[in-house]
N, C-alpha and C positions, 0 to 999 in steps of 0.2 A: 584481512582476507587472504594476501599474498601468503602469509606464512601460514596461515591453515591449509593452504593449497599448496605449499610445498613440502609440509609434514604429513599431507595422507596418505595415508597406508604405511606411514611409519608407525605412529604413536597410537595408542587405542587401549582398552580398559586391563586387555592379557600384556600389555607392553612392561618391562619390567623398570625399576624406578629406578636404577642404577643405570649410564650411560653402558652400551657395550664398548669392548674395545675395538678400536680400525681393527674394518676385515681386512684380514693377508690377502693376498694376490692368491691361486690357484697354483699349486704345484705341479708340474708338468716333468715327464721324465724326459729322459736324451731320446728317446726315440722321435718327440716332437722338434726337437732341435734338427735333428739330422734330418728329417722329413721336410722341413721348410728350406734347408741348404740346399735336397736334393730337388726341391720346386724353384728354387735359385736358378741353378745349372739347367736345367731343360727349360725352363723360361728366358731364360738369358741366350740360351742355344738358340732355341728359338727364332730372337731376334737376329739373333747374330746371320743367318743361310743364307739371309736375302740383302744381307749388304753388300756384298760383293756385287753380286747380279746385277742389284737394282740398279749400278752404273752403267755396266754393260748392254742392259736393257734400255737405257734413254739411248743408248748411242743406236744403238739399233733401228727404234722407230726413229727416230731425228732422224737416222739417212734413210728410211722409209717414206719419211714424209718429204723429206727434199728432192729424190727421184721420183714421185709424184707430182711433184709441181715441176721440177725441171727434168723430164723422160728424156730430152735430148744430151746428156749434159754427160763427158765424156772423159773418165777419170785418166790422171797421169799415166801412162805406162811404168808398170811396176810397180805402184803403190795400189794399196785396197781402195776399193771405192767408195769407202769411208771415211778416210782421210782426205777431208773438205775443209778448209777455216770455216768453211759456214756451218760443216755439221759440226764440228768441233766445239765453235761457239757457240748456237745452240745449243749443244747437248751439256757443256757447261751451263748455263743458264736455267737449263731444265734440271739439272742438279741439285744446282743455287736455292732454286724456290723449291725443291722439294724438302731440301736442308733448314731452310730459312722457315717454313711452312710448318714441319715436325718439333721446330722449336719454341716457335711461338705457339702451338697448339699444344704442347707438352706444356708450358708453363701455365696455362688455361688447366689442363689436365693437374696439374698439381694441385693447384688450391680447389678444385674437384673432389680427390682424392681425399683431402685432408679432412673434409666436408663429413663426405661420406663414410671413413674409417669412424668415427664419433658418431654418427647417425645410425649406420646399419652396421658398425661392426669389422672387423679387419677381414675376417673373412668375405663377407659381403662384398667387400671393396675391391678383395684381390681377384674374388670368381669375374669383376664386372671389369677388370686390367687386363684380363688373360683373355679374357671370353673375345672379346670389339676387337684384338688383334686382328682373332680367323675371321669375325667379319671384315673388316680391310682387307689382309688378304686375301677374302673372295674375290672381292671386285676388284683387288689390283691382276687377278687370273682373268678374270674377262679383258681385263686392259691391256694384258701381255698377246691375248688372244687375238684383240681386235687388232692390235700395231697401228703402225701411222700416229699421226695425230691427235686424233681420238683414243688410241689406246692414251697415248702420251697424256689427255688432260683426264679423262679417268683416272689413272694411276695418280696422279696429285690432285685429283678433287677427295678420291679417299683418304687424305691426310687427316681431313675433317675429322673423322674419327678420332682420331688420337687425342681430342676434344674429351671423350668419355672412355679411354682408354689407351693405354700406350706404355714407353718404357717408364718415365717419369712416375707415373702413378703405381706401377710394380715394383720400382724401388723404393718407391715411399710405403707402400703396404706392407712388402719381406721385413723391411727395417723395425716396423712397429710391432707387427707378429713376434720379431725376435726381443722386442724391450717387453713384450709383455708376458712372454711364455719361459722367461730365463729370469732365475733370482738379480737383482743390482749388482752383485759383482761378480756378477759374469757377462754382463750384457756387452763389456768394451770387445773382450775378449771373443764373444758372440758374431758383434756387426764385423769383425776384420774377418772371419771365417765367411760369414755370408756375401761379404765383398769378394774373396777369393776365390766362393763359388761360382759370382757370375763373369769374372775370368775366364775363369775353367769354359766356361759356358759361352763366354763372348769367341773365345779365341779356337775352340771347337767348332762354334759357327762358322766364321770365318774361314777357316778351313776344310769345312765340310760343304758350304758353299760352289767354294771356286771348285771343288772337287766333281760334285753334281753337276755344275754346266758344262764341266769338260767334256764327263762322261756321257750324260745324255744331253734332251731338249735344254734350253733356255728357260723355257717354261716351267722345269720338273722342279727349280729349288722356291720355287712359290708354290707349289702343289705340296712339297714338303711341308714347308715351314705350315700352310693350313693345316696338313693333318700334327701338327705337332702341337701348335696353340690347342687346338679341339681334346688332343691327349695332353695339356696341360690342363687343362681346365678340368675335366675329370679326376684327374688328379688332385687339385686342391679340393675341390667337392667331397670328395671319396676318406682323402686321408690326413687331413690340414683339420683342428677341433675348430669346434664353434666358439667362440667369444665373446661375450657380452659388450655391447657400446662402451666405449673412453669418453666419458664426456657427454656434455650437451648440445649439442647442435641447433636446438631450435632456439637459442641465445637465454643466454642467464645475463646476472646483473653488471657480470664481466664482461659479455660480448654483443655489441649491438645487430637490432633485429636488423639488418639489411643488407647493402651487395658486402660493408666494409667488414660483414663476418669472415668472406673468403681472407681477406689480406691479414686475420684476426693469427697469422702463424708470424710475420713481419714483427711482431709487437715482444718475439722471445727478445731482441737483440736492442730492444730500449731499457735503458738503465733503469733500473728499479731501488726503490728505498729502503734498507734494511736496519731493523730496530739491534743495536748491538747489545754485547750482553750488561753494559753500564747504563741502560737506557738511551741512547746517544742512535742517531738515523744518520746513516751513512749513504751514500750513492755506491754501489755495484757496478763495476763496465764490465765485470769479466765475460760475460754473453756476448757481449756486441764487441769485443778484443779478439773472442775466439771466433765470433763467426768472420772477423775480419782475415786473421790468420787464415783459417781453412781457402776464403774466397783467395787469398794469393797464392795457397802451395797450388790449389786449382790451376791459377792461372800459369804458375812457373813452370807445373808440369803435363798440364792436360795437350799440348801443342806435341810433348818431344814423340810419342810413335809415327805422325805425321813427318817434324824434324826429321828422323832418323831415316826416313823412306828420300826424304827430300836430298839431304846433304849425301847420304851415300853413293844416291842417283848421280848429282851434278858433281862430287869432289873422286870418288870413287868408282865410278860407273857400274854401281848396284843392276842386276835385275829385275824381274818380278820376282824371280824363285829368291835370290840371294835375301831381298827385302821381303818377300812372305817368311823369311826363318826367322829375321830379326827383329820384325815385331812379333812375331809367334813365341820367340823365346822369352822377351819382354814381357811377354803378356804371361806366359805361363810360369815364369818366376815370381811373377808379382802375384799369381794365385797360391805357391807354394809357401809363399812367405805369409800371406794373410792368413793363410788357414789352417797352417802347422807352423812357424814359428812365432808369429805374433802374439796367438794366443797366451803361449809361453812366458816371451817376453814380460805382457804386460802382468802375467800373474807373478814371475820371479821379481819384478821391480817393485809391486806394493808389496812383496814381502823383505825384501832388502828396505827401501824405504820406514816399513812400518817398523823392523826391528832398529834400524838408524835412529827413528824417533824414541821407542822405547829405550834406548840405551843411553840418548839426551834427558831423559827426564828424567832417568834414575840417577842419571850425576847428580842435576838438578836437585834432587832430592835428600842428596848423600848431604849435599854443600849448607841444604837449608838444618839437615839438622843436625849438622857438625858448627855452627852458626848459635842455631839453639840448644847445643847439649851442655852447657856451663851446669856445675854442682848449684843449687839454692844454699844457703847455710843459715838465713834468715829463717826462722820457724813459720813468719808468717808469711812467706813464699811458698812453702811446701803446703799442697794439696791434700786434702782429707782423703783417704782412700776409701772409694766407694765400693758396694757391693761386688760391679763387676769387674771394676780393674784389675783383679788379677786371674781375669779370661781374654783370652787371647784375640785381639783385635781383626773383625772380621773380615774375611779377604771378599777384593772387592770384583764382583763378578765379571766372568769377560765380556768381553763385547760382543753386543749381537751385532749381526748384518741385518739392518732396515734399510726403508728407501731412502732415507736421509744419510747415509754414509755417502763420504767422499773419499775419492783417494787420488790423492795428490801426484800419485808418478802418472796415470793418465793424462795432466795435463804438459807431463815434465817431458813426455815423452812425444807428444806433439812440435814442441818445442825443439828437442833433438833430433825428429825425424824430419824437420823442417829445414835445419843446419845442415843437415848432412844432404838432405836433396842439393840445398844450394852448393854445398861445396863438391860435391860428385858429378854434379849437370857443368858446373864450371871447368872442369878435370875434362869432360869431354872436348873444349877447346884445343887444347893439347894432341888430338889420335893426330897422326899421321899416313897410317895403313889403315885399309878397311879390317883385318882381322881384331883393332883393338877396338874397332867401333861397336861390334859383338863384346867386349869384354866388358866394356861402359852399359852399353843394354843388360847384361848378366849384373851387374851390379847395382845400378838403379833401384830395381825392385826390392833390394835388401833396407832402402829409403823410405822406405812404403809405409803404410797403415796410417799415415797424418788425418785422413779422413776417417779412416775407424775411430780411432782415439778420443778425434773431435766433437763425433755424433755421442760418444760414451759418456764426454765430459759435460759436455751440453745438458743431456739426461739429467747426470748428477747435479747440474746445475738449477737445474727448471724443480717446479712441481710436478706430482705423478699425472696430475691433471692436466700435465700441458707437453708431456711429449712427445703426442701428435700434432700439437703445433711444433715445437723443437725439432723433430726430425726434418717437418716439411719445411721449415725457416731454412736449414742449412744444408737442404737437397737442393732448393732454390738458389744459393748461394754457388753450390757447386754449378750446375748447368747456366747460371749467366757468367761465371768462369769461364767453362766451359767454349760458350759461345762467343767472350770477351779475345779468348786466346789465340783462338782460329784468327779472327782481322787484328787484332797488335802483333801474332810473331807473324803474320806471315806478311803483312806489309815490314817489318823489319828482316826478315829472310829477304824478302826483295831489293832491299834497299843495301843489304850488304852483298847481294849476290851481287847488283848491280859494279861495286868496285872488287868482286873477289876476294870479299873477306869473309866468307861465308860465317867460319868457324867461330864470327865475334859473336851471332845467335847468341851460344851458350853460354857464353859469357850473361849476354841478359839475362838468359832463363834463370841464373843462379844469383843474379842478384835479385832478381824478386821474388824467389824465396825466401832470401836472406833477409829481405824487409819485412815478409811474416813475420819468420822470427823475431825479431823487433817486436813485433807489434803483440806478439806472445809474451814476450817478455813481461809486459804488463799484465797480463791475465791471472785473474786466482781467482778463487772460491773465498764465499763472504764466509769472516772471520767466525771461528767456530762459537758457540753458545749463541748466534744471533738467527736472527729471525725474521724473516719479510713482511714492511709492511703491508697490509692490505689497504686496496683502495677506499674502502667502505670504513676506515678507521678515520676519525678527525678530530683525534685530541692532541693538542698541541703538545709536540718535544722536542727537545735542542736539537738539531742536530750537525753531525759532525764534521769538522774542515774539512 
C-alpha cells in the first residue's frame, strides 16, 4: 500500500515503459544570481542600522529608568549624567540578554528555517525571514518611544520573534536560493560573492547607522531599518522566482515524524558508509572533518573585529572614529575579496588542479604502454584483425558537469586559507604602531573565504537531497563559533590585559586556526567510482579497514 501511495500520479496507463532520465535542475540566467546578491546587501543593510543604536538605546532608557527611581540623585560635576556604575552595569546587562536572547532564538530560527525551506519552498521561507524583522522592528519603535523600563523590556521581549524570523534564517535561505539557482560548479564561487554582499551590506549598515543618530532622532535609525525590511520584502516577492520544495518535510523513511526532524540537519556530519568501487564499505569523516575545521576558522577569527577595537583602544589609544575606519576597512576588504577575487581564485585553481591531474595520468599512460608495447613474434600471440581495428579508436567524450562532480581544490583551498589566517593573525603580535594595525586589518581579508569554500565542499559532499540540511548543519556550526568566541577570547583578552601582554591574544587566535588546519588535513571526498550506502540496504559486505 505504501508504495502504491508513493507512486501516484507517477505511473499510470500513458506512462511510458522506459525509466526517464533525472530531471536537470532549472536553468536560471545571471540576472537571478545578481538579484539574490542584491537582496543579500539590503537585507544585511538592513540588519546592520540598528546595531549601533540598539546600544546607545539601552543606555539611554537604563539612565531613564534610574533617574526615575533615584530623582534625587546628583551626577559628578563634569561628567554626563550617564556615567553611573549602576547605569553602566545595567546597561551592560541589558545588552548581555539582548545578545544572549537573539542567539538562542536564532538557533531556534535555524532549524525553523530548514523546516520550512523543504516544506514551502526557499522563497516562502525567505519572504517569512525578511517579513518578522519589520514586525520586530515595529514594536521595538513603540519601545524606543515608551523609554524607561518599559521601553527597555519591550525591546527584548520582541526578540521573541527572531523565533520565526531573523538573521540566522536569511542566511540560511540566500545560501540555498544560491545552491539551487546556480549549476555545481559555480555554487563555491557563488556562496563567497553572497557572503561579500552581506559585508558590503553589514558594514554599510553600520555606518549608516551611527550616521542617522548623529544627524537626527535616536529613534529615526529604527523607523529606517522598518521601512527597509518592508522594501526588502517586496523585493524578494516582486523579483526573486518561485521554487519548487527541496525535499520532504512531512518525513520519509529517512527522517523521523517528530520534534527530532528539526535536528534532522546535525545528521550531515555523521560518518556514513560508502560501497567502494571493489565492493569493499568504507566509513567517510570528511563531513564531520570539515564541519570541524570551519567551526575553528569561526572561532579563530569570528572575535578579531571586536579584538582590533579592543587592543587599539588599550595599547594605542584608538578612538571611536580611528576604530569605526578599521573595522570598516576590514570589513569592506573582506567583501572585495569574496565577491571579486574569490570567485576567481576558486575557478583558476580547479583549472590548474584539473590540468595537474590530466598531465599525471597521461604519464601514467605513456608508462603503461611503453611497459606494454614489446613486438609479439610468436604467431600465436598475435591477434586476428577484426573488422574494425583498423578504425580509429573512439575518443572518449568530455566530461560533463553533473551534481555529482567534485573538485578537489575547493577543499585544498579551505585548507590554505586556514594556514594563512593562522599565520597572518599570528604576524599581528608583532605591530608595534597603531598605523600597522591597519596594515594587518588590510590583509586579513585576503585570508578570507574559508567559509565559502566550506559550504561549497559540503554540497559536493552531501546528496542534492540533503543541502538544505548541509547548509543549515554548518551555519549552525558557524554561529555557536561565533557565540563560543565572544566568552574564550575575551576571558583570554582579560587575563592577558591583566599582566600587559595583550598582544599574546593573537598569538591564540592563530593557533587555532592552525589546529583546523590539522584537522583539514584529514578531510577528502570518498574515493572516486564509490557510492553511498543506503540505510534501507542490508546485504551483508566486507568492509574496509
Amino acid at each position: 500500500m505504501a508504495v502504491g501511495q508513493k507512486d501516484a500520479g507517477r505511473t499510470g496507463e500513458t506512462s511510458p515503459l522506459l525509466p526517464k532520465e533525472p530531471q536537470t535542475p532549472p536553468k536560471y540566467g545571471k540576472s537571478v544570481l545578481y538579484r539574490i546578491l542584491l537582496c543579500a546587501f539590503l537585507v544585511s543593510l538592513s540588519f546592520g542600522v540598528t546595531q549601533v543604536p540598539l546600544i546607545y538605546v539601552c543606555r539611554v532608557m537604563t539612565c531613564q529608568a534610574f533617574y526615575s527611581k533615584n530623582p534625587d540623585y546628583v551626577p559628578a560635576p563634569g561628567k554626563d549624567r550617564c556615567s553611573n556604575p549602576t547605569i553602566e552595569a545595567n546597561t551592560a546587562r541589558s545588552v548581555a540578554l539582548i545578545g544572549a536572547s537573539t542567539t538562542f532564538f536564532g538557533l531556534i530560527n535555524l532549524f525553523i528555517t530548514s523546516w520550512s525551506v523543504k516544506k514551502f519552498g526557499v522563497k516562502n521561507a525567505l519572504l517569512v525571514q525578511v517579513f518578522n524583522p519589520a514586525v520586530r522592528l515595529a514594536i521595538q519603535n513603540v519601545g524606543v518611544t515608551v523609554g524607561g523600563d518599559l521601553g527597555l523590556t519591550i525591546i527584548q521581549c520582541s526578540q521573541i520573534i527572531t523565533i520565526i524570523g531573523g538573521p540566522n534564517g536569511y542566511i540560511l535561505s540566500l545560501n540555498s536560493f544560491v545552491a539551487e539557482v546556480v549549476e555545481s560548479r559555480e555554487r563555491t564561487g557563488s556562496l563567497g560573492k553572497l557572503q561579500g554582499c552581506m559585508f558590503f551590506g553589514t558594514a554599510t549598515g553600520y555606518l549608516a547607522g551611527g550616521l542617522i543618530s548623529d544627524w537626527f532622532e535616536i529613534i529615526t535609525p529604527f523607523r529606517v531599518t522598518l521601512v527597509l525590511f518592508v522594501a526588502s520584502t517586496i523585493y524578494v516577492f516582486l523579483f526573486l522566482p518561485r521554487l519548487p520544495p527541496h525535499g520532504d518535510a512531512n518525513g520519509t523513511k529517512n527522517q523521523a515524524k517528530s520534534l527530532a526532524r528539526f535536528f534532522g540537519p546535525l545528521k550531515i556530519f555523521v560518518p556514513h558508509k560508502w560501497v567502494l568501487s571493489d565492493g569493499r564499505v568504507q566509513r567517510q569523516y570528511g563531513p564531520m572533518l570539515l564541519g570541524a575545521g570551519a567551526f575553528f576558522g569561526v572561532l579563530a577569527t569570528g572575535y578579531l573585529p571586536v579584538l582590533f577595537q579592543m587592543y587599539s583602544t588599550d595599547v594605542f589609544g584608538f578612538g571611536t572614529k580611528e576604530n569605526s575606519f578599521l573595522v570598516s576597512l576590514h570589513s569592506v576588504l573582506r567583501g572585495v575579496f569574496l565577491t571579486m577575487m574569490f570567485p576567481r581564485i576558486i575557478s583558476g585553481g580547479r583549472t590548474w588542479l584539473s590540468r595537474r591531474e590530466q598531465a599525471r595520468d597521461a604519464e601514467s599512460r605513456s608508462l603503461s604502454d611503453s611497459s606494454d608495447g614489446e613486438i609479439a613474434t610468436d604467431p600465436n600471440q598475435i591477434d586476428t584483425a577484426g573488422p574494425m581495428d583498423n578504425e580509429q579508436e573512439p575518443v572518449k567524450p568530455p566530461k560533463q558537469h553533473d551534481e555529482k562532480e567534485t573538485f578537489e581544490f575547493d577543499l585544498l583551498f579551505c585548507k590554505i586559507s586556514l594556514i594563512a589566517d593562522g599565520i597572518l593573525t599570528a604576524f599581528a603580535s608583532f605591530v608595534s604602531q597603531g598605523w600597522q594595525l591597519y596594515i594587518v586589518a588590510a590583509l586579513l581579508p585576503f585570508a578570507s573565504g574559508t567559509g565559502a569554500a566550506a559550504k561549497g565542499t559540503m554540497l559536493q559532499m552531501c546528496m542534492a537531497s540533503e543541502r538544505v540540511d548541509a547548509l543549515s548543519a554548518i551555519t549552525l556550526l558557524e554561529n555557536i563559533a561565533r557565540l563560543s568566541t565572544t566568552g574564550l577570547f575575551g576571558l583570554i583578552f582579560a587575563a592577558f590585559a591583566s599582566i600587559e601582554k595583550t598582544y599574546l591574544v593573537f598569538i591564540c587566535n592563530g593557533a587555532v586556526a592552525l589546529l583546523g588546519f590539522f584537522v583539514l588535513i584529514f578531510s577528502r571526498f570518498p574515493p572516486e567510482g564509490s557510492r553511498r550506502l543506503e540505510d534501507d540496504e542490508h546485504h551483508e559486505v566486507p568492509e574496509a579497514s
